[in-house]
N, C-alpha and C positions, 0 to 999 in steps of 0.2 A: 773384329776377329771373334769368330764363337768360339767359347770354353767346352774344348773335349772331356771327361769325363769317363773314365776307365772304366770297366764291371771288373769284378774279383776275375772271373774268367781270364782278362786280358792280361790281366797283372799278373796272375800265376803264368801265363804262356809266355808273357816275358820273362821270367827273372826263373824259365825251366832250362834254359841251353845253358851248359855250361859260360859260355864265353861272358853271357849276361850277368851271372853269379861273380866271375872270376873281376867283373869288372866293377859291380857292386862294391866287391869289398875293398878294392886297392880304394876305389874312393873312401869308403870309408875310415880306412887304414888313414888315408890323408887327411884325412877333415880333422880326426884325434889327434896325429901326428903334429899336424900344425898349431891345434891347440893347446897341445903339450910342450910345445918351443917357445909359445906367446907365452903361457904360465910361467914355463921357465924363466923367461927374460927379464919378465915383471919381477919377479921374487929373485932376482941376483942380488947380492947383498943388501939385502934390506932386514931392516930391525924384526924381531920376532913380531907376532902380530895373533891375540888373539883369535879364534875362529870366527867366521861371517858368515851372513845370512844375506841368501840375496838381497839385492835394491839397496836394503836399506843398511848394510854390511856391519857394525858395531854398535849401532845405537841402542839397540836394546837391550846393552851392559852399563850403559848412562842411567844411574835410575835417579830418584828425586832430589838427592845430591851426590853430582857429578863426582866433586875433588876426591870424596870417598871412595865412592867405584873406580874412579884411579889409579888410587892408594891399593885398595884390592888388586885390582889386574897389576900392577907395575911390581908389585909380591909375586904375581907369580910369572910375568913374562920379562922380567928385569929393567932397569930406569931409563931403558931407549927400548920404547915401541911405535909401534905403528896401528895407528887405528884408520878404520875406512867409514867417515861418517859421510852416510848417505852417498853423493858421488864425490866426496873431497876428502883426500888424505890428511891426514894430521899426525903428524909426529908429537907423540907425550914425550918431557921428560921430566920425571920424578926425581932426580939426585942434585942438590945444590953445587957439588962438585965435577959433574958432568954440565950443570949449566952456565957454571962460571967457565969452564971449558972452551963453550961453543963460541960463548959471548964474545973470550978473549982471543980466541983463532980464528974463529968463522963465522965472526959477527957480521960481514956483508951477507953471506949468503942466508942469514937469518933475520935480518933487520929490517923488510917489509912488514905491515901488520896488516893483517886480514882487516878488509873492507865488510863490515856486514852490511845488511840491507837499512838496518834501521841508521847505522853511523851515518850511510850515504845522506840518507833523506835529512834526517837532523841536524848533521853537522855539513851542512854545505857540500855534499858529495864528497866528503872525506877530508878535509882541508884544515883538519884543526891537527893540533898538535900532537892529540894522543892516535890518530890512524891516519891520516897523511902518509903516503908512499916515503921510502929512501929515498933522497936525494937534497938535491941544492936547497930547493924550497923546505924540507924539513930543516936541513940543518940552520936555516937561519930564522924559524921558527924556535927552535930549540933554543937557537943562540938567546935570542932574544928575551925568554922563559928564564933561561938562567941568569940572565947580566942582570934583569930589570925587574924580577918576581922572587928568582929564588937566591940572588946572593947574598953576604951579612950585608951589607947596604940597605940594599932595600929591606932584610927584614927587620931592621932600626928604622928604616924609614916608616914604616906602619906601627912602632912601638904607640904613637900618642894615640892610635886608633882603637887597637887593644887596650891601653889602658885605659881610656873612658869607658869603654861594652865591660873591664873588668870590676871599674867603681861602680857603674850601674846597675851591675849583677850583686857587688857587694851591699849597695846600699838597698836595693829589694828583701834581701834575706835579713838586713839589720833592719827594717821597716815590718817586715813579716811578725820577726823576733819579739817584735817592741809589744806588739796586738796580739803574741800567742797564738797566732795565725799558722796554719799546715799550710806548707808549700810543696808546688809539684817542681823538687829539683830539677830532675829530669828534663822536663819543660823549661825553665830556666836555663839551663847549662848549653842544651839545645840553641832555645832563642840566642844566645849569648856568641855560640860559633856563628850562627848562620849570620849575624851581624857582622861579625869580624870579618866571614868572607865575603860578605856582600860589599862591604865599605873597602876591604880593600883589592876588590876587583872592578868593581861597577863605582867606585865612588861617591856611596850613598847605603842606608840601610833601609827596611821598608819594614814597616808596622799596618798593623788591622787585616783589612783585607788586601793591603798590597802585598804582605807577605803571607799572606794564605796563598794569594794568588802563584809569586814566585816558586814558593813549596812544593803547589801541587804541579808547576810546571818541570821543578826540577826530581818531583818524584816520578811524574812517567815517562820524562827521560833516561834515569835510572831504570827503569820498569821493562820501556821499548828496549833498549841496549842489553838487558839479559834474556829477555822474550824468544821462545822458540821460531825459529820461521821457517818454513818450508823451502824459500828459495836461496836459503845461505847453504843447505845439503843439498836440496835437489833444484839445481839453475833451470832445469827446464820444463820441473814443474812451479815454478814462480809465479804463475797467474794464480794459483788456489789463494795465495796469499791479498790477491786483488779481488777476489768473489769473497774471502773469509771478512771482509773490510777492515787487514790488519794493517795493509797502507794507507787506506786512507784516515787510520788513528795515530800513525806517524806523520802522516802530513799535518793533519789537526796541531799535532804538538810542536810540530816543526814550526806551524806560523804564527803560534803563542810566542817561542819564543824568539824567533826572527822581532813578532813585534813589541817583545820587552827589549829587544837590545838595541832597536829602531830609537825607540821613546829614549832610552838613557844616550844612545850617542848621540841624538840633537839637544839633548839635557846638556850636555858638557861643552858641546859643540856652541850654543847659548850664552852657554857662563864664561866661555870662552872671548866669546864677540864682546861681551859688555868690559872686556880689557880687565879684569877682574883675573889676573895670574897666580893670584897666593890664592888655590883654592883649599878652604880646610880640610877637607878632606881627598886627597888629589892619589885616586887610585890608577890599579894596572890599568884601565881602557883612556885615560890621559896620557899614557906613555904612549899605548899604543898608537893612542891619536897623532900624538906627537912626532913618532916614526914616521907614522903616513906623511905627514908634512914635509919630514924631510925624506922624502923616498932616496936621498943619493946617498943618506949612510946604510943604509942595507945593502944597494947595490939592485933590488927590486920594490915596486911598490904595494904596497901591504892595503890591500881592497878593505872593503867594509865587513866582506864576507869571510878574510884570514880573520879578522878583526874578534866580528863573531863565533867563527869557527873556533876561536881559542879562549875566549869566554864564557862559550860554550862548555867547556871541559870543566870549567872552574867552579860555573852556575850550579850544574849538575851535580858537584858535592853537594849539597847541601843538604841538611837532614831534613824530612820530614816529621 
């Protein structure tokens, strides 16, 4: 089909008769009309909402630190707004009593957590604890987290754990003392957590380069996880983030640490076989292990990659 192509001529001879005019405008009248109902619809009860800028609608009120600009906008458009980052809405709220509010009324319709692109890649497609969808599998995740990690039990059960990392760190500073020697606390106090969480997560702690190595694994996990990325605002411009080669520095770290927690569950899995069950230091990925074995007290069974996936979360503190 060939493409016609008007001159001005044609165009003024059309749009000279009346009827041509009269019918111009009702269109147009309609084309506003309808997009003044759509606008309408959109903004029925919804939170105030700073002013926007096309595409990229509030972002560029986000400046080098976000929680501030927050704190600014939530001053002046009050503790329930509405921001339009890039194509995805997000509700701020700013007041500890409007959020104890939601939690305790409307906590299903709030209690999914945004998937980002780097959670997915990192954490197993989302499977760890801390962004895992609502539901069954979360809550016995949760469950789990609480019974065996975070109640008084267990946190006496890691008491002997802590107190060796705490005479180790004492007896350094008393050995420093002795030599008149400057000490980097900091360094110290540091090394000292990161062993506490490593022994009692991974049961085991890592010196030299294995815990450089750890460090710098759990510092670009940290890193990737707050990192801006194109395809968590704009979904469908998502491939810039695959030409910028910012997934494939997610995947790099992704397979660092898949193959640190590879190495430790056939570590355990090992010390296990040689019938050896008092283990001295008998951390969360032995419980976990554990579970798995018995998949009928869960009611589901706990893959290597829930396993991970919530190790994951734990690894990830750790200071650099």
């Amino acid at each position: 089909m060939a493409l016609k192509i008007w001159s001005h001529e044609q165009i003024t001879r059309a749009f000279s008769s009346p009827f041509s005019l009269s019918l111009f405008f009702l269109v147009s009248v309609l084309i506003v009309f309808k997009f003044a109902i759509r606008k309408s619809k959109t903004n029925t009860n919804q939170p105030p909402s700073p002013p926007k800028l096309p595409i990229i609608g509030n972002l560029h009120q986000l400046g080098i630190l976000p929680y501030r600009s927050l704190r600014d906008l939530s001053l002046k458009y009050g503790n329930i707004m509405l921001l339009q980052l890039g194509q995805r809405q997000t509700l701020v709220i700013s007041s500890a009593d409007v959020a104890m509010e939601i939690m305790n009324n409307h906590d299903l319709a709030f209690s999914n957590r945004a998937q980002t692109t780097a959670s997915k890649i990192i954490f197993y497609g989302g499977t760890d604890i801390g962004f895992t969808h609502y539901g069954e599998n979360w809550r016995q995740k949760r469950k789990i987290c609480v019974l065996e990690l975070l109640s008084m039990k267990s946190v006496q059960s890691f008491h002997q754990i802590r107190k060796e990392e705490v005479e180790e760190l004492v007896s350094k500073l008393r050995e420093a003392s002795s030599n008149d020697a400057c000490v980097n606390l900091s360094k110290l106090l540091t090394e000292t957590t990161n062993n506490i969480i490593c022994a009692c997560s991974i049961g085991r702690k890592y010196g030299g380069d294995s815990d450089n190595r750890v460090k710098e694994i759990a510092r670009k996990v940290m890193h990737h996880l707050s990192e801006f990325v194109v395809g968590d605002y704009f979904p469908s411009f998502g491939w810039i983030d695959v030409l910028s080669g910012k997934i494939a520095k997610f995947n790099d770290t992704f397979r660092a640490l898949d193959g640190l927690f590879d190495q430790v569950i056939e570590e355990r899995l090992q010390i296990k076989k040689t019938g050896n069950n008092q283990i001295k230091n008998k951390g969360f990925i032995d419980i976990l292990l554990q579970l798995q074995e018995d998949d009928g007290m869960l009611g589901f069974r706990l893959s290597n990659n829930d396993i991970k996936g919530i190790l994951g979360v734990l690894v990830s503190l750790l200071s650099s």
